[in-house]
C-alpha positions in Angstrom: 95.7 55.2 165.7 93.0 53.5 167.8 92.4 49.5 167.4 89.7 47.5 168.5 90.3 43.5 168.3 87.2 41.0 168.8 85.5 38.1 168.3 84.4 37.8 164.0 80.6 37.7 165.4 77.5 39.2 163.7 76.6 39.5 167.5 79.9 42.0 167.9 78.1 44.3 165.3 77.2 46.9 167.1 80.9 47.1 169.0 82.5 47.6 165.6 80.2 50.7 164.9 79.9 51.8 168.1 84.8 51.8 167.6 84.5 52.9 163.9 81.7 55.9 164.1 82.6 57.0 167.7 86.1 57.4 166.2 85.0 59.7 162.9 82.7 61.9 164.6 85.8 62.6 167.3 87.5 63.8 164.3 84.6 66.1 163.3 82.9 63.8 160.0 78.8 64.7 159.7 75.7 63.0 159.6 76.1 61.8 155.6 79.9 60.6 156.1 78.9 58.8 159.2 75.9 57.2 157.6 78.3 55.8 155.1 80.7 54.3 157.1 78.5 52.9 158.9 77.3 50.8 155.5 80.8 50.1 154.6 81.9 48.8 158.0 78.7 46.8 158.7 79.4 45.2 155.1 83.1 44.7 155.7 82.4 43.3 159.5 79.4 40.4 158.5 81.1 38.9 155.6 84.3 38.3 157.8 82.0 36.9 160.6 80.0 34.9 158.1 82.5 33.8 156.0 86.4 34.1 157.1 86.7 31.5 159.2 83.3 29.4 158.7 82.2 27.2 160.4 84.4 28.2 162.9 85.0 32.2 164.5 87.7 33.4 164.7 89.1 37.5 165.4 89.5 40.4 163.4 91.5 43.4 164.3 89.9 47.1 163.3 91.8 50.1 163.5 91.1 53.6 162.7 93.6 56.5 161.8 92.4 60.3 160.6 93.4 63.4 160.6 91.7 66.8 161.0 93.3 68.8 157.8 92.4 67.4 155.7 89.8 65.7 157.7 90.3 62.1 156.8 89.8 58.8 157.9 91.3 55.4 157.6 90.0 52.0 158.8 91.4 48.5 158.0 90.0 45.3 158.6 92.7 42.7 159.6 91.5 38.9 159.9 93.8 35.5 159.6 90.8 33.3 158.0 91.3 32.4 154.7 92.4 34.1 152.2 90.0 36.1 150.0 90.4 39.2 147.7 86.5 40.9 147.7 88.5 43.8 145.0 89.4 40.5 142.7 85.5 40.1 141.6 84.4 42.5 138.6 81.9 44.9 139.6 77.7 44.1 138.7 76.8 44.5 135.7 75.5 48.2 134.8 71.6 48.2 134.1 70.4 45.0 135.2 67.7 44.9 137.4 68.1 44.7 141.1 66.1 41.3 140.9 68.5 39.8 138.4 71.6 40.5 139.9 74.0 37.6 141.2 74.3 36.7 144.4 77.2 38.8 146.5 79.8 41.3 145.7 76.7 44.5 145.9 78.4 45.1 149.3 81.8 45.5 148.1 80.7 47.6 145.1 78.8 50.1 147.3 81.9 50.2 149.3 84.0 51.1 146.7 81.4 53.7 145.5 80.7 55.6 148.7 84.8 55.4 150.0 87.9 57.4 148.1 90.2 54.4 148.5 89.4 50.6 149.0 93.0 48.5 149.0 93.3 44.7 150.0 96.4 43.3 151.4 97.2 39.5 152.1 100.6 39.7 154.2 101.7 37.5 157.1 98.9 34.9 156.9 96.8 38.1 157.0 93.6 39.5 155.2 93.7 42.8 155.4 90.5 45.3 153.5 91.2 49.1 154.1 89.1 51.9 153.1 89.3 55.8 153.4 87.4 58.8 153.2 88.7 62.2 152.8 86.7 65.8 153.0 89.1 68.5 151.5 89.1 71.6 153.9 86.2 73.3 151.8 83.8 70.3 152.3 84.6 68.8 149.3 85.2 65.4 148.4 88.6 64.6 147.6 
């Protein structure tokens, strides 16, 4: 398992990305996985930086487990600000127009579209927002 920790700043960005997709394509994930953990992460990163510990910053711990067979990887976002569950809000409504829909939670939703596994976890004074991707050994999506 690798770990990163840093400063919760939009300016850290490209740190974060640079940990989490250096660490995938080690493991052997393609162009189209990569692309979408680069979405998830970026989403995951800038709401903690803009809203975990506002006004103030605070850190956030990232660390990033996988395996090879089946090629797999796991990433969770760990952050002490306060406490917020992005699962506990229902997903957007189905058919509405991009225009009409409410303010936040699109990130979250894409998340949980494009990743096999989204958990959250508040332990220890802790938010913590894991996700996972899996390719089965023929390529498949698990």
């Amino acid at each position: 398992m690798k770990r990163l920790e840093i400063p919760a700043e939009k300016a850290r960005l490209s740190e974060v990305l640079d940990f989490v997709l250096g660490f995938a394509e080690e493991l052997g994930f393609g162009k189209a996985v990569l692309f979408q953990l680069k979405v998830c992460t970026e989403e995951i990163f800038v709401n903690v930086a803009s809203y975990a510990y506002a006004p103030d910053t605070g850190m956030i711990t990232v660390t990033a487990d996988g395996s090879a067979d089946p090629l797999s990887v796991t990433l969770s976002f760990i952050d002490s600000g306060t406490p917020f569950d992005p699962l506990s809000k229902p997903d957007p409504a189905k058919f509405r127009p991009f225009s009409q829909a409410k303010k936040g939670g699109l990130g979250i939703f894409i998340t949980k579209k494009l990743m096999d596994e989204v958990n959250y976890a508040y332990q220890d004074g802790r938010n913590i927002l894991t996700i996972r991707k899996t390719i089965a050994a023929n390529g498949e999506k698990s």
